[in-house]
C-alpha positions as CSV (number, residue, x, y, z in Angstrom):
1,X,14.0,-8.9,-92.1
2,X,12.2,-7.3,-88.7
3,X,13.7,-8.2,-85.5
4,X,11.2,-7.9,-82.2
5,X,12.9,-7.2,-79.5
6,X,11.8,-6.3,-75.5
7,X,14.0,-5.1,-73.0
8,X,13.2,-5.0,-69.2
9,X,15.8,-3.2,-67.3
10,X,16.5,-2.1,-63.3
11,X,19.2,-1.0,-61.9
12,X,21.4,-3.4,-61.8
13,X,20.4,-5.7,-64.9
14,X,18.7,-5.7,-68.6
15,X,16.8,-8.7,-69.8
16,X,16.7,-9.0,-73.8
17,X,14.5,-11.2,-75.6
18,X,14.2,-10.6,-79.5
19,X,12.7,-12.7,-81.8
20,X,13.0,-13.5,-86.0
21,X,10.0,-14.8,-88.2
22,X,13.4,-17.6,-89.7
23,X,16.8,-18.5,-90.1
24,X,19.2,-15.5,-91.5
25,X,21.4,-16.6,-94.5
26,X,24.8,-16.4,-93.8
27,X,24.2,-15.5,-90.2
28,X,26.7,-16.8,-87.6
29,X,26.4,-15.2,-84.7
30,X,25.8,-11.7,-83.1
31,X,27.0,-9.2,-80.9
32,X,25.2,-6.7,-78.5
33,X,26.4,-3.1,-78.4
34,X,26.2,-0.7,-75.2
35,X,26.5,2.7,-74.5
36,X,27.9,3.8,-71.2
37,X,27.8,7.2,-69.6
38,X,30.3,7.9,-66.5
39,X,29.1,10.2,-63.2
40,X,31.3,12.9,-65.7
41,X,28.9,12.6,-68.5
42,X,31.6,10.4,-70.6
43,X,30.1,8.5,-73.1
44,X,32.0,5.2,-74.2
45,X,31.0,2.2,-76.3
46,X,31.9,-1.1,-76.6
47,X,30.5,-4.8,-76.8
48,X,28.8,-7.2,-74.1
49,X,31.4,-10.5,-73.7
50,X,29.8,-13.4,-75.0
51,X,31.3,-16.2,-76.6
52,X,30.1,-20.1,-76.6
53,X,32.4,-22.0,-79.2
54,X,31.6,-24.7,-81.0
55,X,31.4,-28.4,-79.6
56,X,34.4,-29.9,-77.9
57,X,36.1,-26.2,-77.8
58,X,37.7,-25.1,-74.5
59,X,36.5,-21.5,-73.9
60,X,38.2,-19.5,-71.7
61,X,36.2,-17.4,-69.4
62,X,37.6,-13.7,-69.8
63,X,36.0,-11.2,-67.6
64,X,36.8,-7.4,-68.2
65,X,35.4,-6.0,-65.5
């Protein structure tokens, strides 16, 4: 399956919007990778936070930066 995806980005923020011609089987969520490169020129990786539950779950909001 083809995934469509735009990204709009300044210098501050990035704007994603992707879209799927259907449902994926056996898909239950996803996760958005980023690169990061220091004023050193280190590179590290990690995930974007995201998390919304499932109804009547108390999510904590946990910030890492």
């Amino acid at each position: 399956m083809t995934a469509k995806l735009k990204v709009y980005a300044n210098e501050d923020d990035a704007l994603l919007f992707w879209s799927i011609p259907g449902p994926i089987d056996g898909c239950r969520g996803f996760a958005i990778a980023r690169r990061k490169t220091d004023p050193q020129g280190k590179t590290t990786e990690d995930f974007l936070p995201n998390r919304t539950g499932f109804e009547n779950e108390a999510v904590a909001a946990k910030r890492r930066w």
